[in-house]
Steps between C-alpha positions, in 0.01 A plus 500: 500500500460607144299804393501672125488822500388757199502864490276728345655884450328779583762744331470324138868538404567441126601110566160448683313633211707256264353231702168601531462577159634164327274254813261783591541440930667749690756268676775616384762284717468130731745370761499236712515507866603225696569491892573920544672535179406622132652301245481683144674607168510901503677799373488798724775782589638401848532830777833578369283504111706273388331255284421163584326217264476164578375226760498608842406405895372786713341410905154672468158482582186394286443740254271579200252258433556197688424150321511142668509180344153315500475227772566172333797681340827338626821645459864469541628800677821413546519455125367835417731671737811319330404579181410856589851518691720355164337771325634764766828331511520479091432875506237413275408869294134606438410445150445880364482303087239293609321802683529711190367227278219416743246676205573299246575150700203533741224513273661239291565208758196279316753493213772392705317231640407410128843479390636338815774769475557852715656806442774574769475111596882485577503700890830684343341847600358396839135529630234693568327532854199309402719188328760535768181408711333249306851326439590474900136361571544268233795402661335393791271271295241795442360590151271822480429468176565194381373585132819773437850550502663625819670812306191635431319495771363867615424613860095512350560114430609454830184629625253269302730224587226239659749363712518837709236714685515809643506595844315684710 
């Protein structure tokens, strides 16, 4: 079983602020869960503070909000574990340049679409968590938003995705 799963901070750290001010929701980060595991692209200090940045697999619990694809949604989970697992095995890194130029490529994206071209287009800096989600759904024949790219995606897109709906 597949669930998405977004967070919404309560402490507003200065990268949750980035994001809320450039798409104006207060997720700040999405994962996937999938059969006791979360699946998602991260930087965090481990407990020895050493940091860490990349794809990773942690055993868990649902967490945050939860979201479920809609009924008549079919998906291939086996797919979307694979391609979440090559990313763990790549070491795939978290994509701090495309963070950073979230301001000026978010609001942008209708010119992107325009020009049929994308800044960062080449994954040669990694993901983000939101694209590291969309990508691993779309791997398992999912699209959440069909009309952008992948590497843009935000956890806020996630949520208006109309192939998803909350739980509970």
């Amino acid at each position: 079983m597949i669930r998405v799963l977004l967070y919404q901070t309560k402490n507003h750290y200065w990268w949750d602020k980035l994001v809320h001010a450039v798409t104006g929701s207060w997720y700040y980060h999405a994962a996937l869960w999938i059969d006791g595991y979360i699946y998602e692209e991260t930087a965090y200090f481990d407990k020895n503070k050493n940091w860490i940045s990349g794809a990773r697999k942690r055993k868990s619990g649902l967490e945050g909000d939860i979201y479920k694809l809609i009924d008549d949604a079919i998906v291939d989970e086996e797919r979307v574990r694979d391609w979440a697992e090559q990313m763990i095995r790549i070491n795939e890194p978290y994509n701090f340049p495309l963070l950073i130029a979230m301001p000026i490529i978010y609001p942008l994206r209708w010119l992107w679409r325009i020009l049929n071209w994308s800044p960062f287009n080449l994954a040669v800096f990694g993901d983000i968590c939101s694209s590291f989600v969309d990508k691993s759904l779309k791997a398992g024949g999912i699209d959440l938003l069909p009309e952008q790219n992948e590497r843009y995606t935000t956890p806020g897109d996630i949520a208006k995705s109309e192939i998803l709906e909350q739980e509970g």
